[in-house]
N, C-alpha and C positions, 0 to 999 in steps of 0.2 A: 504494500500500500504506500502513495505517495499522497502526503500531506503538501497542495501548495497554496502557498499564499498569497493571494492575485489580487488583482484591481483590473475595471477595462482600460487599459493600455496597450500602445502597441507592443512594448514589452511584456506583458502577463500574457498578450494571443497569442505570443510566439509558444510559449509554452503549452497551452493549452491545445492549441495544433497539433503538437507532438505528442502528448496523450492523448488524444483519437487517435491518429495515425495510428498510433503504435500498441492502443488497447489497454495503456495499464490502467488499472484499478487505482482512483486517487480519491481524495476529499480535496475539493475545493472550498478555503477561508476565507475570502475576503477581508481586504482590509483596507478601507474607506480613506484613503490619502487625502482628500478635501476635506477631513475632517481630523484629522490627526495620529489616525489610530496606526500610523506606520513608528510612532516614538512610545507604543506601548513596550515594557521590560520584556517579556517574552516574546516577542516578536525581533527586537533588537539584538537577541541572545544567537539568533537565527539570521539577523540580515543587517549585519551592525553599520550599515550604510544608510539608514533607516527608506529603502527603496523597496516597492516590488519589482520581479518576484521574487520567491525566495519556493525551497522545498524542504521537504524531508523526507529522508528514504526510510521507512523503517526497515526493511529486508533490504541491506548493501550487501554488496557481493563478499564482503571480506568475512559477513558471518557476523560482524559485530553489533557495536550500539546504535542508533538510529543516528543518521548522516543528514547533518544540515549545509547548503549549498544555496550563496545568493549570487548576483549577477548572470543575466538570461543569456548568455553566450556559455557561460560554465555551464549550466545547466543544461540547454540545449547538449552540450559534447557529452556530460557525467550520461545522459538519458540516452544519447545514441548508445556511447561505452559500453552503458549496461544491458540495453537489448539487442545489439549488433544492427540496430537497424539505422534509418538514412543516414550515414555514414559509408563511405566506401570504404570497402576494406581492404585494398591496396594501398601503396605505401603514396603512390602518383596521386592519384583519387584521393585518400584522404586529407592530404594536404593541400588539396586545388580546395575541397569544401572548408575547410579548416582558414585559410585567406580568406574567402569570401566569407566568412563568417567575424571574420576579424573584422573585416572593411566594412563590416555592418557597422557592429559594435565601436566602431574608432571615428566613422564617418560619416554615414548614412543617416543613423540613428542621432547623433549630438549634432548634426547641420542642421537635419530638417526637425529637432526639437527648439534649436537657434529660430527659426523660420516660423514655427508658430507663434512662440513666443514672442519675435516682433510683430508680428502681422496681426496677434490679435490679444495677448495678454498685457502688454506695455504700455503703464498709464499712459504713454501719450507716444504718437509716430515718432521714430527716428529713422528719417530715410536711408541715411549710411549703411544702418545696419540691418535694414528691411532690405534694400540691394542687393548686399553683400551674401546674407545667406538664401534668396532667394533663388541668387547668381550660383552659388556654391554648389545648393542642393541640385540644379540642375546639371550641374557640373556631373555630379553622381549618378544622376539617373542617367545619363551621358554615358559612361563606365559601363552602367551595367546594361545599358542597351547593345552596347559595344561588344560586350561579353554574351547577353544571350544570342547577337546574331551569329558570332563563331559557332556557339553552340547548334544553333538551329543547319547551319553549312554543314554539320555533320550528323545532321537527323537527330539531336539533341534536343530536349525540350525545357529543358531547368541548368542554375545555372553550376551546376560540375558536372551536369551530363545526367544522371538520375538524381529524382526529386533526394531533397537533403534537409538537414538544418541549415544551410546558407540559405535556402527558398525561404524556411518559415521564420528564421531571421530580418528577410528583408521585406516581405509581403506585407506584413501588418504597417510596417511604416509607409511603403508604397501605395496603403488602401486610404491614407491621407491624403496622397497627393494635391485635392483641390483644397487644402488646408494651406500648402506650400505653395499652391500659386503656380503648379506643376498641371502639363495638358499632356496626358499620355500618347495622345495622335501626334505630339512632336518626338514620343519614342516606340516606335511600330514594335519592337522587336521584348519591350518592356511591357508593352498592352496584350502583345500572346499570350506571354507569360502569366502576368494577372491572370488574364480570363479562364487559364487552365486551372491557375488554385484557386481561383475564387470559386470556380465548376466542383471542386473533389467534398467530398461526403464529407470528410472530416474537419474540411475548414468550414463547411453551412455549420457542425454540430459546433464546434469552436464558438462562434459567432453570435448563434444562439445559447451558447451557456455564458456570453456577456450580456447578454439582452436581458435574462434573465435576471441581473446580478444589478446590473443599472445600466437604463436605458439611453441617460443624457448624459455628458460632462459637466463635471463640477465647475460652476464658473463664479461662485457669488463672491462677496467680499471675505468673508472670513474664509474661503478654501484659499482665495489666491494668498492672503496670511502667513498661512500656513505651508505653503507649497513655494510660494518666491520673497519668504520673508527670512530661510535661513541661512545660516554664517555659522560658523566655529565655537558658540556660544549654545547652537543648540545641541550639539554633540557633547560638549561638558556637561 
């Protein structure tokens, strides 16, 4: 059983993705970040970044005590690890999904979170910086257009060749796109791609187990508070 602890983000669907996919038996906890509950102790003990997601394994493979892991790139890898699955198991393969899961987590994901952020969280415009990451993230989606159309030259259809964690890494952020100011008809080879995971059974049941959970974003005054009011004082 996997215990994880989510919020809707595009971070916690990456996860959630890969349990469908993959069929494991988990409890989903929510934990309410527009409201604070991600600097509860026990939660913290578990994801001392105070971010979702975070998991728990209780059956790790080593046989031991129940396995806490935060950051959705770790996770995404510990889960492939531990069922063999999207993950290539060649030493080529798995380091082509391995990069592109990097490039999420280093890239993809902190530009086009820059991009919301201007564009619609910021008491007030600053054009510099609405430019800049509007500029950037397209930059990326540029990349992996770039990437999936190799891919597709070679009757590929995801981007290391079979679907992966590099896809459910990058998808959920991709399914913001008109959040970033982003028009997938300016990347042909980015818009197949969507359309095939957005199509698979386990990203509709993903999707639906946010819906479920909360159907809006948190946007009032006291979540942004809480969510763009911290500094190195809240971690003391």
């Amino acid at each position: 059983m996997i215990d994880l602890y989510y919020w809707t983000t595009p971070n916690g669907h990456k996860i959630t993705m890969f349990l469908e996919e993959a069929g494991l038996p988990c409890r989903i906890l929510p934990i309410n970040i527009g409201r604070g509950e991600q600097f509860a102790t026990e939660f913290l003990r578990i994801a001392p970044n105070n971010r979702i997601p975070a998991i728990v394994d209780h059956a790790p493979a080593d046989g031991g005590d129940p396995l806490s892991i935060f950051e959705s790139g770790a996770i995404l890898q510990y889960l492939a690890d531990k069922t063999g699955q999207f993950i290539p198991q060649d030493l080529r393969g798995r380091n082509l999904a391995l990069q592109w899961l990097y490039w999420q987590m280093g890239g993809l994901g902190p530009m086009a979170g820059q991009t919301h952020h201007f564009t619609q969280a910021a008491p007030e415009p600053v054009p510099y910086a609405i430019e800049r990451y509007v500029k950037e993230t397209a930059r990326l989606y540029a990349v992996l257009n770039k990437q999936l159309g190799e891919m597709e030259q070679q009757g590929l259809d995801y981007i290391a060749g079979a679907y992966s964690i590099a896809d459910m890494a990058c998808y959920p952020w991709i399914f913001s796109h008109q959040r970033q100011r982003q028009k997938l008809e300016d990347f042909p080879h980015v818009a197949n791609w969507f359309e095939r995971i957005r199509s698979r059974p386990a990203t509709v049941r993903a999707y639906a187990r946010a819906a479920a959970i909360s159907n809006a974003p948190v946007v009032d005054e006291a979540a942004k508070r809480i969510l763009l009011g911290q500094d190195a004082a809240t971690v003391r």
